[in-house]
C-alpha positions as CSV (number, residue, x, y, z in Angstrom):
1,X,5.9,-14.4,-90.3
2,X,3.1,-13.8,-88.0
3,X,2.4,-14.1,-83.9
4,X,-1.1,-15.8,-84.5
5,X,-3.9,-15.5,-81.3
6,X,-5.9,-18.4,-80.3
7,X,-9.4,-17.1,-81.2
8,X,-10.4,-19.2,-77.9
9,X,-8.0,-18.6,-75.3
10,X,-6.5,-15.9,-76.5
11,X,-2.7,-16.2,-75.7
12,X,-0.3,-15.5,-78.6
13,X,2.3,-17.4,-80.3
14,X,5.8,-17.8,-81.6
15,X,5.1,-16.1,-85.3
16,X,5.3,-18.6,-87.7
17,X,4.4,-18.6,-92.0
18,X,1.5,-20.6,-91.0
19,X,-1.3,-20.9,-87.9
20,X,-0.3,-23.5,-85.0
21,X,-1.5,-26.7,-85.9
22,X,-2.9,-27.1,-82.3
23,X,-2.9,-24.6,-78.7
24,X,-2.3,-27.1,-75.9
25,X,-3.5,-24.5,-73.7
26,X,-6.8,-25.2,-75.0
27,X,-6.3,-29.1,-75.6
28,X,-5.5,-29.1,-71.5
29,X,-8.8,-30.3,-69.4
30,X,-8.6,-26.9,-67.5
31,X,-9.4,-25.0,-70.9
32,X,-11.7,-26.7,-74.1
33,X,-10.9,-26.4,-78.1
34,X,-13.9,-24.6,-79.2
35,X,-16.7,-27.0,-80.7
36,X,-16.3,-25.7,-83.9
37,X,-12.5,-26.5,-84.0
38,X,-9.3,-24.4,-83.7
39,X,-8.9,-21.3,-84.9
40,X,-6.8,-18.4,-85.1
41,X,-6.8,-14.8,-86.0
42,X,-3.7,-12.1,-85.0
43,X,-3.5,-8.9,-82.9
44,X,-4.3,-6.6,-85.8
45,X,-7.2,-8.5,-86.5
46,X,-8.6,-8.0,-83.0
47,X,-7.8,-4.2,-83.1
48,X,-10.5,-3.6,-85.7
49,X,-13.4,-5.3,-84.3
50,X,-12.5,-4.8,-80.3
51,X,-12.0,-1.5,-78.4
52,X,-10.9,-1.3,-74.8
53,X,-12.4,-0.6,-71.6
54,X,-10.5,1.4,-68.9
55,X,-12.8,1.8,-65.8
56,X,-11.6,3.0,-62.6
57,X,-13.0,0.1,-60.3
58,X,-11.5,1.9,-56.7
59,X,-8.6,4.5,-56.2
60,X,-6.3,4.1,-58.1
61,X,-7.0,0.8,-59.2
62,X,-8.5,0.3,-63.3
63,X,-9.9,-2.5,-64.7
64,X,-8.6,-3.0,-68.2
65,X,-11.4,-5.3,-70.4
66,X,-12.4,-6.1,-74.2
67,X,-16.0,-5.0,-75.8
68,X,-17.2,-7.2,-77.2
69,X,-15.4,-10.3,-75.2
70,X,-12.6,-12.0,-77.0
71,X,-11.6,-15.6,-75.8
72,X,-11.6,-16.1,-72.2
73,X,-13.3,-12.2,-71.6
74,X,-10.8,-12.0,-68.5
75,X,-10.1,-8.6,-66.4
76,X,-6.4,-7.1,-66.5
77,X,-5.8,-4.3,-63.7
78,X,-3.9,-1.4,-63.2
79,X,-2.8,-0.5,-59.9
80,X,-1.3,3.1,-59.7
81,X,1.3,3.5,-56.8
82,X,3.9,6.4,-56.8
83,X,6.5,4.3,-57.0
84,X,4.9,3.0,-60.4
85,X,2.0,1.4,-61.5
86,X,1.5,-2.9,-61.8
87,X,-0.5,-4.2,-64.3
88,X,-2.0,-7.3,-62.9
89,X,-2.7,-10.3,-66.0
90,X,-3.4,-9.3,-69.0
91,X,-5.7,-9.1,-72.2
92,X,-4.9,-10.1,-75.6
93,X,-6.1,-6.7,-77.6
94,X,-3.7,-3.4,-77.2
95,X,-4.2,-0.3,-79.3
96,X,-3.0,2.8,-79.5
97,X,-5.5,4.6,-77.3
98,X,-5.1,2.2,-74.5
99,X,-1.5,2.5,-74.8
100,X,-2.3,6.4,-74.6
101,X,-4.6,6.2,-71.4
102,X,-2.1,4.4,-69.4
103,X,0.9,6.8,-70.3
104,X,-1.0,9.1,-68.7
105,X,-1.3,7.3,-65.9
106,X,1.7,6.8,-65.6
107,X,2.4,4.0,-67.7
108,X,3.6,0.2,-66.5
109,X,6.7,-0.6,-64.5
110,X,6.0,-4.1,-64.5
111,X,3.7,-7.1,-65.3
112,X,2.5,-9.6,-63.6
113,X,0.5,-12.9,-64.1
114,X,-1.5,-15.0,-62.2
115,X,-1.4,-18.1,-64.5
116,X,-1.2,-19.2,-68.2
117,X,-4.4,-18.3,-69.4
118,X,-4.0,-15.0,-69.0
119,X,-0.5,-14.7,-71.1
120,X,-2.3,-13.2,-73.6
121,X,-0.1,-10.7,-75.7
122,X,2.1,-10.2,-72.7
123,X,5.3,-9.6,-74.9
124,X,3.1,-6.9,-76.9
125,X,1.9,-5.1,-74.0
126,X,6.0,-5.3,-72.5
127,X,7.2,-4.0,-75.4
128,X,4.8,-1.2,-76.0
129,X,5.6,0.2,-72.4
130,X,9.8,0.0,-72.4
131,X,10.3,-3.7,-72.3
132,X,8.8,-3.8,-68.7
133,X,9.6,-7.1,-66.8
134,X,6.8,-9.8,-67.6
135,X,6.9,-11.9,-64.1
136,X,5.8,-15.3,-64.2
137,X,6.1,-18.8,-62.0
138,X,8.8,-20.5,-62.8
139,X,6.3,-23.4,-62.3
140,X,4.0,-22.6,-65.1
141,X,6.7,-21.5,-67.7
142,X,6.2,-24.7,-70.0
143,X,3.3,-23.1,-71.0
144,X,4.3,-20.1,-72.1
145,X,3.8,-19.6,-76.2
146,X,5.9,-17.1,-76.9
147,X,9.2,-16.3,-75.3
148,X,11.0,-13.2,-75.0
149,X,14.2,-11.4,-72.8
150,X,11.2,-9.5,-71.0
151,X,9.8,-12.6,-69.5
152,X,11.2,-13.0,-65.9
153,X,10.9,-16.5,-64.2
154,X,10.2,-16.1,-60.5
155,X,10.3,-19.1,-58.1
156,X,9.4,-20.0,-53.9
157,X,6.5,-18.5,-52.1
158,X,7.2,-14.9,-52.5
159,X,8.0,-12.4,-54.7
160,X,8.4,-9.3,-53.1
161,X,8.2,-5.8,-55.4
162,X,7.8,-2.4,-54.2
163,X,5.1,0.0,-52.1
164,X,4.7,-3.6,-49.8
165,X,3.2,-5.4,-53.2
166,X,4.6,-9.0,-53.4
167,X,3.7,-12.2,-55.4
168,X,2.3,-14.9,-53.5
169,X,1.9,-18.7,-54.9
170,X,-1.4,-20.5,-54.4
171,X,-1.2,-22.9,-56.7
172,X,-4.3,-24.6,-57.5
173,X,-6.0,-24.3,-60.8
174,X,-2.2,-24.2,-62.0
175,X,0.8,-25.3,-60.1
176,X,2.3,-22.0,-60.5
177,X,-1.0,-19.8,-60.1
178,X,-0.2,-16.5,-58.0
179,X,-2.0,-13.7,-56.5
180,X,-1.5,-9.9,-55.8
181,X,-1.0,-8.5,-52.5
182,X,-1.0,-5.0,-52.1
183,X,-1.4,-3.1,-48.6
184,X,-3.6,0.2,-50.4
185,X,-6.6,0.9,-48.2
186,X,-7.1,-1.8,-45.9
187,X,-5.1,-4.5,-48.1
188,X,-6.0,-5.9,-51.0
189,X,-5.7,-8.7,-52.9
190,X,-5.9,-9.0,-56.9
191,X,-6.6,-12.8,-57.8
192,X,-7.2,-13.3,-61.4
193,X,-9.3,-16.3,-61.1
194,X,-6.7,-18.3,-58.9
195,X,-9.6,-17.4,-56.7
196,X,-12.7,-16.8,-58.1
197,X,-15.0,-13.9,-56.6
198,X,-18.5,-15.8,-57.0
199,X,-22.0,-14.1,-58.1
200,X,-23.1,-13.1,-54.7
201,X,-20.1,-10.9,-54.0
202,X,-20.0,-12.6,-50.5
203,X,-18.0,-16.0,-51.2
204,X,-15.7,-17.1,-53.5
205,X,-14.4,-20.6,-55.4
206,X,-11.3,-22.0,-56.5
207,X,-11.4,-25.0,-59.1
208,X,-8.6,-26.9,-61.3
209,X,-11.1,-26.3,-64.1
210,X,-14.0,-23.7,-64.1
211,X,-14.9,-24.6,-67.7
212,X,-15.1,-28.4,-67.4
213,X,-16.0,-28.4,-63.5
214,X,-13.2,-30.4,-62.3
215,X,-12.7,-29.4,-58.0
216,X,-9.6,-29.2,-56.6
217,X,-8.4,-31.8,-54.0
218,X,-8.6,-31.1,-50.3
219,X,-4.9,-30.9,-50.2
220,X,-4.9,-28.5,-52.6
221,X,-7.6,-26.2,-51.2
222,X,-5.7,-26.4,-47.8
223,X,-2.5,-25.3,-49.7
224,X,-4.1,-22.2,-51.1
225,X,-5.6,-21.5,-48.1
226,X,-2.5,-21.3,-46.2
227,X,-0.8,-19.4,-48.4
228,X,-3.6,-16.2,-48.3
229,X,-4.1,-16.8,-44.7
230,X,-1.1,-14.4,-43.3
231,X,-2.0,-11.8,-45.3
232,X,-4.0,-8.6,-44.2
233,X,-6.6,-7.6,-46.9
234,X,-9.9,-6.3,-47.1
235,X,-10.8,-5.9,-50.7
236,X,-10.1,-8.6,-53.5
237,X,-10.8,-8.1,-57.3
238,X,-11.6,-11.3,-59.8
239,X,-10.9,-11.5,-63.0
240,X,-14.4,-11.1,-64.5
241,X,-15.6,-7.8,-63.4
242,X,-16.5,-9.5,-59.8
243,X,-15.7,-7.5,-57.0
244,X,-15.5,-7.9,-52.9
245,X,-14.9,-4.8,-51.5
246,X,-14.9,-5.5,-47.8
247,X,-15.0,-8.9,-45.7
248,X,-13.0,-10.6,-48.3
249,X,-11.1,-12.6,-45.7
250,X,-13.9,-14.1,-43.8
251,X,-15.3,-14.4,-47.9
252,X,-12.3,-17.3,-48.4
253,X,-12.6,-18.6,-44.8
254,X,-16.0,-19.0,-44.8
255,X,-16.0,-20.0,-48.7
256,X,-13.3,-22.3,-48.2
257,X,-14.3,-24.4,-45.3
258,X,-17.8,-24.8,-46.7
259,X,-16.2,-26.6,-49.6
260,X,-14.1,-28.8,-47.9
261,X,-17.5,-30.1,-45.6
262,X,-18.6,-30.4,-48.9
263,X,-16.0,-32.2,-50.7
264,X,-15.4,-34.4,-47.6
């Protein structure tokens, strides 16, 4: 029996004597099957042709990627507070030195993701640090590909944690998609792609599908706006290495009213 990996998205199954026959996370219009067809390959697979990246990205903040990419390429982070650290989504790969690293940081109290694409290995990465809670939307739990005790369901607006860190539901490119808030520095806010930091470091973009370029209705955008707007941040962190270190609230205000006029 064997959790297989989606080669293309990454997130890992129920094991099983045989591959999936199909990953509807990929055969959703927000993600794409790869041209050349499905594929899969497992954890251990990944281990010896991928090494991990552990990069302190501002105090005490680390960005956790893949070289070379695998899948989707996404960002997880780590976000050391004394009362324990977060790690914010998730990547698929987990070895022995990351493991290591992050002991000596302090290790992982808890989990958290923004949306289904990142689910990755999330019950691996649980396991490997005590069984830490896994939180996800209760909204986007039909997509989840493997299931565990771990795996804790949140629901409403709001998940409050600990150090002033809280959960806060956007929605948008999935009904259950969620952001970070954190009040280190000046605020902060960790966003996955749920809100994606855009090439200039100045804006940002939010889409129901960044691969396929399908936009997101004015309802939703207005929905998503609302939710960031009462909270106090100056920093926000993407998914893909992108980073706004200062001004990110008039980045979404500005970013986010230009696409409306846009859209309109």
């Amino acid at each position: 029996m064997t959790h297989y990996l989606c080669s293309t998205c990454g997130v890992q199954y129920e094991a099983s004597k045989e591959a999936p026959a199909h990953c509807p996370i990929c055969e959703d219009e927000r993600q794409y099957v790869h041209p050349g067809g499905q594929s899969w390959t497992t954890l251990e697979q990944v281990q010896k042709t991928h090494k991990n990246i552990i990069e302190l990205v501002a105090p005490n903040l680390y960005a956790i990627y893949t070289t070379p990419d695998f899948a989707i390429g996404q960002r997880a982070h780590l976000l050391v507070t004394p009362e324990g650290n977060i790690l914010w989504d998730c990547i698929a790969n987990l070895d022995a030195s990351t493991i290591d690293i992050i002991q000596r940081l302090g290790g992982i109290r808890a989990i958290a993701i923004s949306h289904p694409h990142y689910f990755s290995t999330i019950v691996e990465w649980s396991h490997a640090f005590g069984n830490v809670p896994v939180y996800v939307h209760a909204l986007d739990a039909e997509w989840l590909q493997r299931r565990d005790e771990v795996i804790k369901f949140w629901s409403g607006p709001e998940l409050a944690l600990w150090a002033g860190m809280k959960l806060v539901l956007c929605g948008g490119h999935f009904a259950g998609g969620n952001v970070l808030y954190a009040p280190a520095g000046n605020g902060l806010l960790l966003v996955g792609d749920i809100i994606q930091v855009s090439s200039d470091r100045k804006t940002v973009s939010v889409m129901y599908s960044y691969p396929n370029n399908i936009p997101l209705s004015a309802r939703e955008i207005n929905t998503l706006h609302a939710a960031v707007k009462p909270l106090e941040y100056d920093a926000m962190y993407g998914a893909f290495g992108r980073y706004i270190k200062t001004g990110a609230v008039a980045a979404v205000d500005f970013s986010l009213e230009r696409y409306l006029r846009h859209i309109r």
